[in-house]
N, C-alpha and C positions, 0 to 999 in steps of 0.2 A: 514265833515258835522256834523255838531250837532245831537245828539240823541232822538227819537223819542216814545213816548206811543204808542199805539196800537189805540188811538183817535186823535193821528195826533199832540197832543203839544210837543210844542217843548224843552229840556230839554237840557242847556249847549250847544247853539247854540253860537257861536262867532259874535259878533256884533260889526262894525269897524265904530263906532262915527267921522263926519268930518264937523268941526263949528268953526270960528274965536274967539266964544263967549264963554269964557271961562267957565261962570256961568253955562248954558246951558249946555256944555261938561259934567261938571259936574252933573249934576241934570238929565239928562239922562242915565249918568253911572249909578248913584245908582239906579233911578226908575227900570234900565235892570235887572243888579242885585239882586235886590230884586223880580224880576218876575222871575231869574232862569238861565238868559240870560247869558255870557262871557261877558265884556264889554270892551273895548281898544277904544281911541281917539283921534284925532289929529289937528291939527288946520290950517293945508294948504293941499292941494290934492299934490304937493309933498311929506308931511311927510306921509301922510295915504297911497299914493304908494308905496313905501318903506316899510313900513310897512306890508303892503299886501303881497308883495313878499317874506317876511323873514314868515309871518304866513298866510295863506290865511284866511281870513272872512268869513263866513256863507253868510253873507248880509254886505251891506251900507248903512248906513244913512247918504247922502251927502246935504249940501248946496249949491245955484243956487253963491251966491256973498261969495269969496272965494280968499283972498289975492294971487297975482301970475296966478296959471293954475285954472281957475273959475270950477264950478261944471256940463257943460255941459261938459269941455273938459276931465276933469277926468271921468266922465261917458264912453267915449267911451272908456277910458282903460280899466275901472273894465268889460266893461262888453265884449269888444271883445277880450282882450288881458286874462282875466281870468275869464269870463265869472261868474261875481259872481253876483247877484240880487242888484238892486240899489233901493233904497226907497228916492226919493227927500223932502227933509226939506226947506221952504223957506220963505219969511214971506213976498216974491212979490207976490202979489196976482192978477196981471192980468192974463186974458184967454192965451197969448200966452206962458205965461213961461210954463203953464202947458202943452201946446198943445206941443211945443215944446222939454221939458221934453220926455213924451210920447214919438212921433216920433225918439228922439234921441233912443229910447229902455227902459227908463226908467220904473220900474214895476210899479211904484207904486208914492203918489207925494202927500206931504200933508202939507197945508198951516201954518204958525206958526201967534197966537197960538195954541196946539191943545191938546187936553184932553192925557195925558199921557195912559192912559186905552186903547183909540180909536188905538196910535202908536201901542203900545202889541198886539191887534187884527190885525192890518195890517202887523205887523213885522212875525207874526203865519201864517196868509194867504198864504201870501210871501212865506214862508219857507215849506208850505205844496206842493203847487205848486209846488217847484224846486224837494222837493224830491218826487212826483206822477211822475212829466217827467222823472228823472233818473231810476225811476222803474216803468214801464205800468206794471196795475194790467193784470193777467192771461185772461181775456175778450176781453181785444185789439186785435185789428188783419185788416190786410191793407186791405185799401179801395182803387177802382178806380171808380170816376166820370169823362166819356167821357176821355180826354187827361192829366188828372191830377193822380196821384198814390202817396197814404200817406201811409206810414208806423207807425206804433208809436211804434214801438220794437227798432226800429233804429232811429226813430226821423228824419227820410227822408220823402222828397217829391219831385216830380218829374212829370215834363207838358211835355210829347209828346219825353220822353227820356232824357227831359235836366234838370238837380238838378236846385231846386229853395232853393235859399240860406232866409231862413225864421229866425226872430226871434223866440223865446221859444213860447210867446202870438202868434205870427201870423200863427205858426206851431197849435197850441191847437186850435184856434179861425177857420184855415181849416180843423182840423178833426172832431170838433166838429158841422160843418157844411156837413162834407162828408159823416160821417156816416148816416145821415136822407135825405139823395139826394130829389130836391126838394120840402121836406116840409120847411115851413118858419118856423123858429124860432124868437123871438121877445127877441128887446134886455134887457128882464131882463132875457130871460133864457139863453140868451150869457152870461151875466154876472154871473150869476149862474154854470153854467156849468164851462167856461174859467177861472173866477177871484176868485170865492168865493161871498157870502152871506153878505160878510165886503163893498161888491164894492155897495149894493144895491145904487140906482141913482145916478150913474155916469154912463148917458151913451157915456162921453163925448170917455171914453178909447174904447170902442167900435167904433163908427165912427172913431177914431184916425188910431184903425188896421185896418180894414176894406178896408178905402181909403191906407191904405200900402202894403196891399194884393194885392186889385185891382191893384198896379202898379205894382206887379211882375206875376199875372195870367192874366192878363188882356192885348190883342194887343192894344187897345185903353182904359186906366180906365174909359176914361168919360163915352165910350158907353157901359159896363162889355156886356159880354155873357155868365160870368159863375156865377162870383157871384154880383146876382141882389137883391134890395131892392125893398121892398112891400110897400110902399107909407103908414103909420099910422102900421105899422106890424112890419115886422121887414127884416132880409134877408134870402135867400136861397140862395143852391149850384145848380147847374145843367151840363150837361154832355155838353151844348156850345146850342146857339140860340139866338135869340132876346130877348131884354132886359128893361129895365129901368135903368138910373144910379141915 
């Protein structure tokens, strides 16, 4: 992993560039570079696989339209085969590339063109995230709401005995709700708390985990019993009962 200040920036982080567009490739290296960043590129999710594996990457800045294996299918490599944060670059700008994005695991998902400035603060975010999960501050300490049990020393969680296989966000987004058991939280303090202060109005990433949670704590997501939405609020956790979905 890259190296880190005492205020969370991040210093000689490896950033693994994947875009058909050569100009771009380029013009990204340098901007990284010159914020501090490692910077390496490639131009098919082939070559940047490969790549990957000879050096592992800090992060990814992947594209959705991508010669060969496109940028959703190379997503699920980086991220279940090495678990490394994916940042989508794409310059489709409909709702479902992003929704979809999302749902596949992606962190993070930002349309082209975009303020080279705005990347660096979301490449930071990113990367603050990954290493707060690898290391819970000293405070952390497992919660049980009703049939549900989170850990965050071990990054486990577990309904009624049985591991619930969560992503990074959908593991942070149920502790982040477990530890204040039925009070609501509103989703700018999810995004606050979960994503970082860079996510401010998007709450679309919120709804995205939420409804992915629901399918894995939930007997029915439509009907939740545990984690229910507050109609204009936002959601709460609860130990199981009647609900709203």
């Amino acid at each position: 992993m890259g190296r880190f200040t005492t205020k969370g920036m991040v210093l000689g982080a490896s950033v693994l560039i994947v875009d058909d567009d050569d100009l771009l490739r380029r013009s990204l290296a340098f901007s990284l570079e010159q914020s501090g960043f490692e910077a390496r590129t490639a131009g098919t999710a082939e070559d940047a696989i490969a790549m990957a594996a000879q050096k592992r990457p800090d992060i990814v800045l992947l594209d959705i339209m991508l010669p060969g294996m496109d940028g959703l299918e190379a997503l699920r490599y980086f991220h279940d085969k090495l678990g490394i944060p994916v940042i989508f670059l794409t310059a489709r700008r409909r709702q479902i590339d992003q929704i979809v994005g999302l749902e596949l695991g992606a962190d993070d998902y930002l349309p082209k063109p975009f303020d080279p400035d705005v990347l660096m603060a979301h490449i930071r975010a990113v990367l603050r995230r990954t290493r707060s999960a690898a290391s819970p501050g000293p405070g952390l300490h497992a919660v049980q709401v009703g049939d549900l049990a989170i850990d965050p020393r071990s990054r486990t969680a577990s309904q009624a005995g049985r591991a619930l296989q969560l992503t990074p966000k959908e593991f942070d987004l149920l502790y982040a709700l477990a530890i204040e058991p039925g009070r609501v939280l509103s989703i700018d303090d999810l995004l606050a708390r979960v994503w970082g202060a860079e996510y401010d109005g998007q709450p679309q990433i919120v709804y995205v985990n939420i409804r992915w949670l629901r399918q894995k704590i939930e007997t029915d997501p439509r009907r939740p019993t545990h984690l229910l939405s507050v109609r204009g609020v936002g959601y709460k956790l609860v130990a199981g009962g009647p609900g709203e979905s």
